[in-house]
C-alpha positions, 0 to 999 in steps of 0.5 A: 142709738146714735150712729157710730159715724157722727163721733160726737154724738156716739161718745156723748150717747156712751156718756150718758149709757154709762152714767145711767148704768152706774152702780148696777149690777151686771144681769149675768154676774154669777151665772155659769153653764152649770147655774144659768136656768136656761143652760139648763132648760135646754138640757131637760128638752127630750131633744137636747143633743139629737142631731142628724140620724139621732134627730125624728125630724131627719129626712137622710141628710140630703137637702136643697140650700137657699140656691137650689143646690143639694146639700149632703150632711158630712160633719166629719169632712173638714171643709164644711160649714158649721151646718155640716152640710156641703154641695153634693155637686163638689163631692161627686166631682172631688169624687171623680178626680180623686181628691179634694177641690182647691179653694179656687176651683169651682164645679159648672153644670155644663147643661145648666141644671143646678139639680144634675149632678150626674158626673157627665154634667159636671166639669171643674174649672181652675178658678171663678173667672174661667166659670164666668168665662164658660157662662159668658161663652154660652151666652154667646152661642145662645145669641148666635142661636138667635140670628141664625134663626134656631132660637126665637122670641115668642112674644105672646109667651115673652120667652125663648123657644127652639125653632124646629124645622122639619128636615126633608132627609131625601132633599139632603141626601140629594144635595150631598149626591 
């Protein structure tokens, strides 16, 4: 099919499909939910219906999304998706506050792990761009890290690791007398 950007060759293809369709007979004309066969094949499946606990397949309503973050299946609550799953991290924290999270708030794992949704973990910012400010913030701390020595570079491994140096606590304790 033609590209609907090129206009004249998208009416001149809507011509010709018009043309060519002329006089037939729609393939659903007629069909109801009541009447259509494959309506009605899904409701002669054993499955047909059974959703969360009523389904074999449940495993408890917890789940991971695409992202990684756990998901809880609430149907009733009224922010969820037509799935009927929402972040576990947003119920904990709604949970703690006392209410529900307005549309601009967002959740951040203060130690970056998406999967601790301990309520220690979990504070809640006014909007996006405070949350992209706390990412851009230890970003920062990271790369001070870094020239002051506690972070390196391990080159052989091609990753970041802490630099643990052995404290002498009876040297330090000497400097501070």
């Amino acid at each position: 099919m033609p590209s609907p950007k090129d206009p004249v060759k998208f009416e001149e293809y809507k011509k010709n499909m018009s043309r060519v369709m002329k006089g037939r007979i729609p393939w659903n004309k007629g069909l109801t939910k009541e009447t259509d066969e494959r309506v009605l094949a899904g409701k002669r499946n054993p499955m047909y219906g059974r959703k969360g606990e009523n389904h074999p397949g449940w495993k408890g309503g917890r789940r991971k999304d695409k992202s990684g973050y756990w998901m809880i299946y609430r149907p009733e609550d009224p922010r969820t998706p037509q799935n009927g799953y929402i972040q576990e991290h947003v119920l904990i924290a709604e949970k703690v506050l006392g209410r529900y999270l307005t549309k601009e708030e967002r959740v951040h794992h203060i130690n970056g792990d998406i999967l601790d949704n301990d309520p220690k973990n979990l504070y809640v910012c006014k909007n996006t761009s405070k949350h992209h400010k706390l990412h851009g913030q230890l970003q920062k701390t990271a790369f001070e890290m870094v020239k002051n020595g506690i972070i390196i570079f391990n080159k052989e491994l091609n990753k970041y690791e802490i630099q643990l140096k052995m404290v002498n606590f009876k040297e330090v304790e000497k400097k501070n007398e």
